[in-house]
N, C-alpha and C positions, 0 to 999 in steps of 0.2 A: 631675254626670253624670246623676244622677237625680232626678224629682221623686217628693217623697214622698205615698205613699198615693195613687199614678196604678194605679186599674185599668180599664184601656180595655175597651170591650164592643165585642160585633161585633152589627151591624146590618147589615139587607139593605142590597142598593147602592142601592135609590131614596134612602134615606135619606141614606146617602151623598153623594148626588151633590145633595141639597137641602141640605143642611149645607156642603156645598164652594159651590154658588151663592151662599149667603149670606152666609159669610164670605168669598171671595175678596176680594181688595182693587180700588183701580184699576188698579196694574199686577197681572197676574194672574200670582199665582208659580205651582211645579211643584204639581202635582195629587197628593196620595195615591195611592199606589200599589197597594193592599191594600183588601180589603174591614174595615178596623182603622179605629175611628172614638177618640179618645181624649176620654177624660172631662173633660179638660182645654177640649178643642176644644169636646165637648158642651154643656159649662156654661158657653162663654162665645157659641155661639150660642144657648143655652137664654133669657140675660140681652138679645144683642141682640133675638130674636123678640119678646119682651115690649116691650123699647123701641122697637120698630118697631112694636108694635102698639097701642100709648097714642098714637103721631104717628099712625099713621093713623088711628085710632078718632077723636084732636083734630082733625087737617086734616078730615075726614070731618062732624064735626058743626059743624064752621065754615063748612064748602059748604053745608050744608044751611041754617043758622041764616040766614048772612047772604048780602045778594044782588051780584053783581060791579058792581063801578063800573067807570064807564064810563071812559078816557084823556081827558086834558084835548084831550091832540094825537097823533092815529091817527099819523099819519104820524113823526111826532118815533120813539113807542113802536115802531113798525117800525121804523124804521133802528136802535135800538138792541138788538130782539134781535135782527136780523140779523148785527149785526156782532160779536154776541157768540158765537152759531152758527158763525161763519167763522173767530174765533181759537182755538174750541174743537176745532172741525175741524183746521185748522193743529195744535192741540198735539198732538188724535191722531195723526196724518199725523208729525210729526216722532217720537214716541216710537214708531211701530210704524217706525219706519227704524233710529233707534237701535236697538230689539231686535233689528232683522235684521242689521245692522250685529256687535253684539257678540258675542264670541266663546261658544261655549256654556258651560252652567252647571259651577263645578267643585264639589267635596263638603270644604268645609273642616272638617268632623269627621264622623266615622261612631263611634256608642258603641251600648250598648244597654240595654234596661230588660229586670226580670226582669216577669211578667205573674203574678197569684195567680189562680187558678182554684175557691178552696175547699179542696181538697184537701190543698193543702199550703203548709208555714210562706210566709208573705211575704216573699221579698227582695228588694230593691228595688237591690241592686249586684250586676253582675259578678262583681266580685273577691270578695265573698264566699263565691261555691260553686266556683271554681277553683283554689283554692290560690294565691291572691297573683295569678294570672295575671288579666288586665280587658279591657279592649278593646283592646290592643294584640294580644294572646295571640289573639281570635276573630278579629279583622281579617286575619290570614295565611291564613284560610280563604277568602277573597274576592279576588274578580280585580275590584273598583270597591275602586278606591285613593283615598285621601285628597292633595290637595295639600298642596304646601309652605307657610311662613310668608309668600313673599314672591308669592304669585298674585295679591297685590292691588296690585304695585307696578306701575307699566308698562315703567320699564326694566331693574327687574331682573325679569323673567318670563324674561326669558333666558335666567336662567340658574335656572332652577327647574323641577322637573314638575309639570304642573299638566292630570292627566287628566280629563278632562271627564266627565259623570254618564251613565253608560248605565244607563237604566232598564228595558232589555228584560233587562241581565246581572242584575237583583236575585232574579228566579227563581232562575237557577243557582244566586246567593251564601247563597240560606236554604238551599236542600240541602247544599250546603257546608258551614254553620254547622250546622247538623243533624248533619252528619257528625262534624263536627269532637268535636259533643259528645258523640255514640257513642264515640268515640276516647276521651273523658274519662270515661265512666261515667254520665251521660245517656242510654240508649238512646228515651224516651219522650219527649226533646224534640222541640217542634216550632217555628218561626218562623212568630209569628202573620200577621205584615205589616211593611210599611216607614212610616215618616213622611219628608216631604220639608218642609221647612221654608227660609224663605227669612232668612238674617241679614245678606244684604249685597247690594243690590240692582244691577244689572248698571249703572255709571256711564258715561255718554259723554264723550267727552273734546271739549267746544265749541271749545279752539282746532285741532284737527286737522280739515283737509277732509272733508267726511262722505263721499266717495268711497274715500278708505283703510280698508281692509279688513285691517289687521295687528293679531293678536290679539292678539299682546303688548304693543301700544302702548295696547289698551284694556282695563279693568278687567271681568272676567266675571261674573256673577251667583251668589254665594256659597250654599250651601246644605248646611242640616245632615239631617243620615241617621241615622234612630233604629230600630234593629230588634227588635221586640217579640217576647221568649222566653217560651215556657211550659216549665218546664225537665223536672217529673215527679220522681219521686224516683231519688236516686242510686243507682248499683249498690257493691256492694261484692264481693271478692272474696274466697272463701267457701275455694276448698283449693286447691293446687298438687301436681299427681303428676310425679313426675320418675323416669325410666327410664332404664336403658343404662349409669348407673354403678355398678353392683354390684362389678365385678372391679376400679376403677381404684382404692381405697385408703380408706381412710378419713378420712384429713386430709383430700381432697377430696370426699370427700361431707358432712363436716361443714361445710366452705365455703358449698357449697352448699346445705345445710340452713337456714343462720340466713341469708344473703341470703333463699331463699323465705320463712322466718318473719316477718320484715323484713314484706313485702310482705300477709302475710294480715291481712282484717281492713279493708283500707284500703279507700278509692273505686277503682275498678278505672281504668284509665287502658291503655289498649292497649300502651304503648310499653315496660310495667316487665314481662312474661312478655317481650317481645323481649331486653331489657335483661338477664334473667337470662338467658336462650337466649344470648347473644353472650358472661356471663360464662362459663358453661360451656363453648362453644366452646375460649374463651381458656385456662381451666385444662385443658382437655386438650392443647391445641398446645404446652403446657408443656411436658408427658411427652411429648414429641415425638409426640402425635395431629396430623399437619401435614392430615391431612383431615377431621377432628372435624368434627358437625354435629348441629344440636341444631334438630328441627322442633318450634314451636309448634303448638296446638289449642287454643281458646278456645270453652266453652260458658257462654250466656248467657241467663238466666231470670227476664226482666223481673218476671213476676207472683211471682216469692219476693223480688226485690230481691238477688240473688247470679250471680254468674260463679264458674265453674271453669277453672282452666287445667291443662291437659296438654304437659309437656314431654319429647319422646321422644328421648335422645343415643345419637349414633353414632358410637364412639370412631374404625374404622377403623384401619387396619395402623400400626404402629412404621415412621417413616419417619426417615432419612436422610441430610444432604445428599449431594448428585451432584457433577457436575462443577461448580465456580466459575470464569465466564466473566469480564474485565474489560473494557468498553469506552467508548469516549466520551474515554478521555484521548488528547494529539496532543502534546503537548510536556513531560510530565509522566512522567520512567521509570517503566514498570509494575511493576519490582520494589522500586520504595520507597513505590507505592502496596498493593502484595502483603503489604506488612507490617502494615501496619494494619486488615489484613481480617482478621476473627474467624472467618468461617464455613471451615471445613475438609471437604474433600470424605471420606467414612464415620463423621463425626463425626454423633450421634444430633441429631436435627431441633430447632430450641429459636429460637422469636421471639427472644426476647433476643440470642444472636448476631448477628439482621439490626440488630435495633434498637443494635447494640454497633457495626457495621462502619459503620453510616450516618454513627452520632455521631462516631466516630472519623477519619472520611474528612473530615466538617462543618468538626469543630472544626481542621483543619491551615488554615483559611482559603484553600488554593489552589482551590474549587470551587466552583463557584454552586449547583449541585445532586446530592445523591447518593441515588440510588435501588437498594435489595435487592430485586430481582424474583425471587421464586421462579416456578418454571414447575408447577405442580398440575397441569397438564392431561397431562403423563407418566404412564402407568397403572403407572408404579413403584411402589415404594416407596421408592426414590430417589431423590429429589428436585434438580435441578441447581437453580442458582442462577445470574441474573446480574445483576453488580455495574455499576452505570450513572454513571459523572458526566459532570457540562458543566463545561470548567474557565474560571474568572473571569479576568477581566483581573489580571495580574499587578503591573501598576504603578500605583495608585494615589493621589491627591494632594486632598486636603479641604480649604476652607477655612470657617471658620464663626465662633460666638462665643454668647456669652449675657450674663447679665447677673443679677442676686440680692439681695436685699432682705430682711435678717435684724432684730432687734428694734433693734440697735442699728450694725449697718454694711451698706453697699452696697458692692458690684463688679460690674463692668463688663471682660468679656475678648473677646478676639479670639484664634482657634487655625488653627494651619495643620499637615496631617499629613501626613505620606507614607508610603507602606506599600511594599513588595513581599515576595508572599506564594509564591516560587518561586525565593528569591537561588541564584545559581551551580548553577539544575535541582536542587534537590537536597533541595525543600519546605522550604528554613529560610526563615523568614518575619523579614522589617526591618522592624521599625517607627519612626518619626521624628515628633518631635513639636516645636512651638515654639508658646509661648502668653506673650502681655503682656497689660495692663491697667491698670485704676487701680481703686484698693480704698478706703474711707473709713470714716470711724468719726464716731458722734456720740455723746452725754451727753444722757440723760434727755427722750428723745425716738425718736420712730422716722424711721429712715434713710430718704432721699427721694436724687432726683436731684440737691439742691442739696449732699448730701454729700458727691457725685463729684466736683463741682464743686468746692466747697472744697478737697476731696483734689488735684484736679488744679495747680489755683492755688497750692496751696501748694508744690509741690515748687521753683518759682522763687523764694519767698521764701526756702527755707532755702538755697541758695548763699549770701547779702546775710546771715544769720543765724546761720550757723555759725561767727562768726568770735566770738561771745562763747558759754562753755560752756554759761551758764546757760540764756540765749535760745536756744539751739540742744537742751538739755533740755525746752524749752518750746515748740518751735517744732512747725511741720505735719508735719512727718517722720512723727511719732509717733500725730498724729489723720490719717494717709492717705498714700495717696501710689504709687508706680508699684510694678506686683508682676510677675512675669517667670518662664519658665520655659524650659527644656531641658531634651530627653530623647529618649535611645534606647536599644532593646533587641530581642535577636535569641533567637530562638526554633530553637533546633536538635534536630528528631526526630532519633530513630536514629541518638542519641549513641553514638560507637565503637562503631558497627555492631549496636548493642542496641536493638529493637526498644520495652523496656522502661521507656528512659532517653530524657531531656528536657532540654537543656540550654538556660539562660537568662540570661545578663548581659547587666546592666540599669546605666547609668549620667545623671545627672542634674546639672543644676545652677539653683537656686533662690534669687528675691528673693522673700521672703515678708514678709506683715504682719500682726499682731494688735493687739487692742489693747493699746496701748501697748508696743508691741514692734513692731522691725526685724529680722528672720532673713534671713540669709544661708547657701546650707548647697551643697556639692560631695558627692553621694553615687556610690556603687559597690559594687553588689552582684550577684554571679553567684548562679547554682540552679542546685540540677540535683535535679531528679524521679523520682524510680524508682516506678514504678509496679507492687507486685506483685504483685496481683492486678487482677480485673476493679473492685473498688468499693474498694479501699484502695490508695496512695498515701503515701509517702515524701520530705518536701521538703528535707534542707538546703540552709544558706545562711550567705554571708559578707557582712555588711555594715561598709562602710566610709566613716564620714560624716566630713566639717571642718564646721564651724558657726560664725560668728560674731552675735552676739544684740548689740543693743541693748534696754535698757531704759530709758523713760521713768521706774520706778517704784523702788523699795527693800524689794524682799518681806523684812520683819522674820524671816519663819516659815524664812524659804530663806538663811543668812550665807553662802552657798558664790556666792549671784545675789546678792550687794550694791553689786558693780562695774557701773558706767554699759556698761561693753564687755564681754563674755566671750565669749572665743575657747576653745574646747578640741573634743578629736578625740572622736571616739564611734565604738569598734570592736565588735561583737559577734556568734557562733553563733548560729542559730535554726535549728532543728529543728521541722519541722510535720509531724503525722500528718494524714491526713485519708479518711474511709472515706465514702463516698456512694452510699447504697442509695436516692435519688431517680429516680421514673420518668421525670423529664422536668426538668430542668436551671433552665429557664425556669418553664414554667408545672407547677407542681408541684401532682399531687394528690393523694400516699400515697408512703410510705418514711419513709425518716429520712437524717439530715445529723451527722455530726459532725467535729469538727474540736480539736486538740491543739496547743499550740505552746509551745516554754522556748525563750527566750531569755538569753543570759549575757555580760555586757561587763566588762572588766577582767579578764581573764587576763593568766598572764605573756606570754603570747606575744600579748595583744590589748592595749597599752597604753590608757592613757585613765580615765574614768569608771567605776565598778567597781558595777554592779546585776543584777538577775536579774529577767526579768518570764515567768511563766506564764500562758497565755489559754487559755481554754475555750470552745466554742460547739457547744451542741446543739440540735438542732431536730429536730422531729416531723410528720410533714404526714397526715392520717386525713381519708379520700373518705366523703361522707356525702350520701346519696340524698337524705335526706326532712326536708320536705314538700318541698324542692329541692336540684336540682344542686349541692354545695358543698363547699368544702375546710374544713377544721379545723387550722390551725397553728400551733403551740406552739414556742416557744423561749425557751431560758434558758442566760445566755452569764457570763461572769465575767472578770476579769483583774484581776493585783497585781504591781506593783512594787517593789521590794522592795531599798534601798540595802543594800552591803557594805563593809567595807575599815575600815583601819586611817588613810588620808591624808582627814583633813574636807577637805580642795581637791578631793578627786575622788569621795567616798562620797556621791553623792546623783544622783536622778532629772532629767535636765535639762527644760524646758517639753515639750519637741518631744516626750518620750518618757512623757509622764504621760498621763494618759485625761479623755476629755470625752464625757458623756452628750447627749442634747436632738439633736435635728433627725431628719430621715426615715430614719433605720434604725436608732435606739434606740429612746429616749423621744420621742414626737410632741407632748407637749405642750408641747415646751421649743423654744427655737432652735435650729440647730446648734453644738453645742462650750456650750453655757450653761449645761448642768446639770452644775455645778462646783464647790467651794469657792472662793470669789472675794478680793481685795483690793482694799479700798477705800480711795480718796487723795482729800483737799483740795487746793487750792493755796494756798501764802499771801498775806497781802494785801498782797505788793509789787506794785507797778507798774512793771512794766519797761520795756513798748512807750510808757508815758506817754499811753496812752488813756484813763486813768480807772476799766480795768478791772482787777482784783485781778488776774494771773499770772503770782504765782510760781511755785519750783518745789513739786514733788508733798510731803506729806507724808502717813505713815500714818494710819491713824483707822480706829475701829471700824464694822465694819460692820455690827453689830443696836445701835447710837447713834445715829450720823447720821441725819439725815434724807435720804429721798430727792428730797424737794421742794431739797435744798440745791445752788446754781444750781454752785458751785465741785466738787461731787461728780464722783469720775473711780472707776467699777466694773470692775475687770477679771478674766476668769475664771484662775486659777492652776492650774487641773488637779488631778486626783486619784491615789492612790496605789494605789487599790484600785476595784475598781466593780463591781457586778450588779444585772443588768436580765434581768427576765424579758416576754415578750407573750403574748398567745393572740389571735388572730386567725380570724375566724370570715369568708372570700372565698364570694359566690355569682356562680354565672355565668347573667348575662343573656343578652338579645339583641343583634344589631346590636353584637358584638364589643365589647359593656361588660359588666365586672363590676363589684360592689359587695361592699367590706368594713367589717366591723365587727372594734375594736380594745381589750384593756384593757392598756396598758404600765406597769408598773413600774420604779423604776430606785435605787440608790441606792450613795452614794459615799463614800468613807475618805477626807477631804486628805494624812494625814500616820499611818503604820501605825505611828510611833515616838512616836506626842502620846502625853503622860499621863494625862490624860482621853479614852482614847481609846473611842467608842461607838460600834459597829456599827450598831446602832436610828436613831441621829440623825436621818440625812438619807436616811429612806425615802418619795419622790413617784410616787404616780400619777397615770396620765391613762387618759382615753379619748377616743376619739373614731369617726371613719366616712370610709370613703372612696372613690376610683372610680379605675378602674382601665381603659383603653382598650388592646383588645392590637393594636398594631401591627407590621408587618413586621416590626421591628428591636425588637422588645420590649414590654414592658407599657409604655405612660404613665399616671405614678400622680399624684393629688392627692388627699394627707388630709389632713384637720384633728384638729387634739388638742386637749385641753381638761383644764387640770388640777384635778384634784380636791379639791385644800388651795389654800390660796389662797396667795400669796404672802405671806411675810412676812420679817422681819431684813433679809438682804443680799440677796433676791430681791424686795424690798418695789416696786421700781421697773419687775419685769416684767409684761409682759402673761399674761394666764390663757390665752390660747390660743394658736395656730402653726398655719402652712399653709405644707405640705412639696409640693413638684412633683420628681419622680425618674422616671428614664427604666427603673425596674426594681424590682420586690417588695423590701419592707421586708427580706423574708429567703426 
């Protein structure tokens, strides 16, 4: 971006305009636009003058020295410079056509350099004296835009902006930039001039008619835009007086206090006394100040290098609500939408109410949009309200699909949904889902398309296969194969007439795969939700699963899964607390999150499998101003498993119901479901198919023995018994609706809470990593990368060190 140790001088304009004569080239690019000569430029006409002046001093004393000879044949030497004259003429003549022909010049980068004047330190970047902000951050100040990547294409110009270089707007764009940097705490900058430099010269396109005149079809003349700063020294801001809150409490003026400390001291930036001024506002509309107002005053004292700010609040009368208005619904009863409205007319005035009715209205899905309009302009102090939605299509139908690539398997799905968010009038919302596909698994390599393939192939061999047990142990079933799903569940507000309650059954049926494992499973579980207060929440629930597993394998550690089939039922309670004091669901920048959950199987009245699992998850989210906009979020979650009972057929954790660390909202440095205690199998060296290749069937074998280079190795994750993972997560919010996080995850897992060597410490892995985060309509699109910190080794010796997770929503 910048050349180092460039200090441009200014020189009068004759000088100027002799230095631009003699370096112009033959095609003559854009002319400087400033009386700004650069040093660069200087000392490379400084080098031609000299060489221009040894050739003419040589040609010079050669005319003199020696005498012209005379052409052998006048005539011959006339016809040949004439005709050299006439193609040179032609080339003119054709190149001043093409430039009038080609579209005008665009600016394929605009950056800028700092200027050192003496005074003060040298910086020769942008981003050095703005806080991370560069030429992106000054460029918003300017109405001369930069074009796209593709201006130099000619059929895709089509589809790209690609504004042409007004050099009468560069005036404007320095007082602009000037401004911008008052705003930053520069008041003594100034923009010395522009540079116009040409990198890409305007192409004609020879097979198109020279009569066509369409800019897109022809390449424009590229050119880079350098605006030279003198910056001055920065201001800093020196005290902050704040008034008008004397009567409203003292929790809130201590609020108020350490945000302004925050800010003393720093480079003064216009936007952070507004930024307080708006938090003030905000805590008084709390105490129901629904007219709170808080005017800034900013004095500023270039020759000390300090600003003062004055901030004057105006709390204004105890307001209210008035009357609450509903409109915008047409087919939707207004009294089951009257339930879910928080604000109450003589109930004291509190943002959170509105922000309580919106979300609430949001979340029934029957509404495209819900709007709390208060009406201020009432010289009340009571306040009406009106509640606004648009209601969405009610019947709804998706179809869609993706596709996944983990260290060691791929899948491939197709999904088709249907919704309706308004069954029988009455806001119960249907949802319906059906999703197939093909799933694959490989060994000691990473998963590609030819997995799928295999996967798919195979499912026709195992009919021909299954007819001997062992080839059917050994057959594709087990490395892929077709995966299936079904599911519906209904969503009933204002359960038995209770505003409070939420009722939810949900039922399912699943072909699932892992590696080395076939799952079959019919599930059915209802909720119901009581909700009792505003941020706390009450879930039971009954679940009720069939299951039947195939296993490829013979897990030694697990005698209860030694059978090739096991069928059994899985019945259990779960009870979930869950209190959510987050400002915003989605995009979260402060509060906290937690969440409680016991579950218990095998009661007498719940036959089956007899375990108990407790889960934990809490998280933290802390708004931090400086040097940038950013979130701080913290979470640490735990869960154990925990067999009971007196019958070994039934006292244990089945696969489906153990824990799996690794993928995008644990541990990122891992795959999904791989951070696990694993089992590891050989095959033996029969020959079944009579290939020549060793497969027979699986036996056990140590997994920190084997090698992982060994071609017959089969690794598969067995789950854990116990597991805690903590993150901290450090989100900043960019521009152009991108964010950027920084990650440190921890995680670590118990196989078996009954071993007799049993060691909490063992299998403690961290990662870090970075990531990016796009917020679209429908949510954040996330991709990070992890990177683990210990390197692999024992039964993890064959994974890769890092992962790249894509999720359609925050890690947490």
């Amino acid at each position: 971006m910048s050349r180092a140790g460039v200090n441009p001088q200014i020189l009068p304009r004759p000088a100027i305009h002799a230095a631009r004569s003699l370096c112009a080239p033959r095609v003559a690019p854009l002319e400087l636009v400033s009386d700004l000569v650069l040093s660069r430029l200087s000392n490379l006409c400084a080098s031609q003058w000299v060489l221009l002046g040894v050739i003419v001093s040589g040609a010079g004393a050669t005319a003199v020295a020696a005498e012209p000879e005379e052409p052998e044949d006048e005539q011959a030497a006339g016809g040949v410079w004439e005709g050299r004259q006439r193609r040179e003429a032609a080339d003119r003549q054709r190149r001043d056509e093409d430039q009038a022909l080609a579209p005008p010049p665009v600016v394929a980068d605009i950056h800028f350099e700092i200027v050192d004047d003496g005074r003060f330190p040298t910086v020769q970047w942008i981003k050095r004296v703005t806080d991370g902000r560069g030429d992106d951050a000054v460029r918003t100040a300017m109405s001369q835009q930069e074009t796209t990547g593709f201006s130099s294409a000619p059929l895709l110009r089509l589809f790209s902006e690609h504004p042409p270089l007004d050099i009468e707007r560069l005036d404007e764009d320095a007082l602009a930039v000037e401004l911008w940097y008052a705003h930053n705490g520069y008041f003594d900058a100034k923009v010395l001039g522009w540079e116009v430099e040409t990198v890409r010269p305007a192409r004609p396109l020879h097979w198109m008619p020279r009569h066509w005149t369409v800019d897109w079809l022809r390449r424009p003349e590229a050119v880079r835009l350098t605006g030279y700063v003198e910056e001055g020294p920065a201001v800093t801001l020196r005290d902050i007086t704040i008034s008008g809150l004397e009567e409203q409490g003292r929790p809130l003026q201590i609020k108020v206090e350490r945000s302004a400390e925050d800010l003393k001291g720093d480079r003064f930036t216009l936007s952070a006394p507004y930024d307080l001024a708006a938090l003030i506002e905000t805590l008084l509309q709390e105490q129901s100040y629904a007219r709170a107002e808080a005017e800034v005053k900013v004095e500023v004292y270039p020759e000390l290098g300090v600003a003062d700010v004055t901030i004057a609040a105006t709390p204004g009368p105890f307001c209210r609500f008035g009357e609450v208005t509903l409109t915008g619904n047409v087919a939707v009863d207004p009294a089951l939408i009257e339930e879910h409205i928080k604000v109450e007319e003589g109930k004291a005035w509190s943002p959170q109410d509105l922000k309580d009715t919106q979300t609430a209205l949001f979340n029934l899905g029957t509404f495209a949009v819900v709007q709390t309009l208060p009406d201020l302009s009432v010289p009340s102090n009571t306040i009406p309200v009106e509640v606004r939605v648009t209601e969405s299509r009610f019947r709804r139908a998706r179809l869609g699909g993706g596709f996944s690539f983990e260290s060691n398997s791929a899948e491939l799905r197709a999904r088709t949904t249907f919704s309706h968010t308004n069954l029988g009038g009455r806001l119960m919302r249907l949802e319906a889902e059906a999703e197939g596909g093909v799933k694959g698994f490989t060994q000691n390599g990473q998963a590609s398309a030819f997995t799928l393939v295999n996967a798919t192939r195979g499912v026709f061999d195992d009919g021909n296969e299954a007819i001997d047990s062992v080839t059917a142990a050994t057959s594709s079933r087990f490395e892929g194969g077709p995966v299936a799903s079904v599911s519906t569940s209904l969503v009933v507000p204002y359960f038995l007439g209770q505003p409070a309650l939420t009722f939810t059954p949900k039922a399912s049926v699943v072909l699932d795969r892992d590696v080395g494992q076939v799952k079959r499973s019919l599930q059915v579980s209802p909720a119901l939700t009581w909700r009792a207060t505003r941020y706390l929440s009450f879930t039971p629930s009954l679940h009720a699963e069939r299951w039947n597993t195939e296993l490829e394998f013979i897990d030694e550690d697990n005698p209860q899964l030694s059978e090739k089939d096991l069928d059994y039922t899985l019945m259990y309670w779960r009870l979930q607390a869950t209190t959510d004091h987050r400002d915003h669901p989605i995009y979260t920048r402060r509060g906290y999150y937690a969440q409680a959950a016991v579950s218990d199987a095998g009661r007498s009245v719940l036959p089956g499998l007899t375990f108990t699992k407790v889960e934990m998850d809490l998280r933290k989210y802390t708004s931090v101003m400086r040097p940038t906009r950013a979130t701080l979020a913290t979470r640490l979650a735990a869960s154990v498993a925990v067999p009971w009972g007196n019958d070994p057929n039934l006292s244990f954790v089945p696969y489906n119901e153990l824990y799996f660390l690794g993928g995008p909202d644990t541990v990122r440095g891992w795959a999904a479901d791989y951070m696990s205690s694993r089992a590891c199998f050989t095959r033996s060296g029969d020959d079944i198919d009579g290939d020549g290749v060793p497969d027979g069937p699986l036996g056990d074998t140590d997994c920190y023995t084997v090698s992982p280079d060994e071609p017959s190795l089969q690794v598969y994750p067995k789950g854990s018994q116990a597991v805690l993972f903590g993150t901290v997560e450090y989100r900043i919010s960019g521009p152009f609706s991108i964010d950027y996080a920084a990650f440190l995850d921890v995680g670590s897992f118990i196989p078996d809470l009954t071993a007799p060597d049993l060691n909490p410490l063992k299998h403690i892995y961290p990662s870090v990593g970075v990531g990016m985060r796009y917020r679209s309509p429908i949510g954040p699109l996330r991709v990070d990368v992890g990177y683990r910190l210990v390197k692999p080794t024992g039964q993890f010796a064959s994974d890769r060190r890092w992962a790249v997770h894509l999720a359609f929503q925050e890690a947490f």
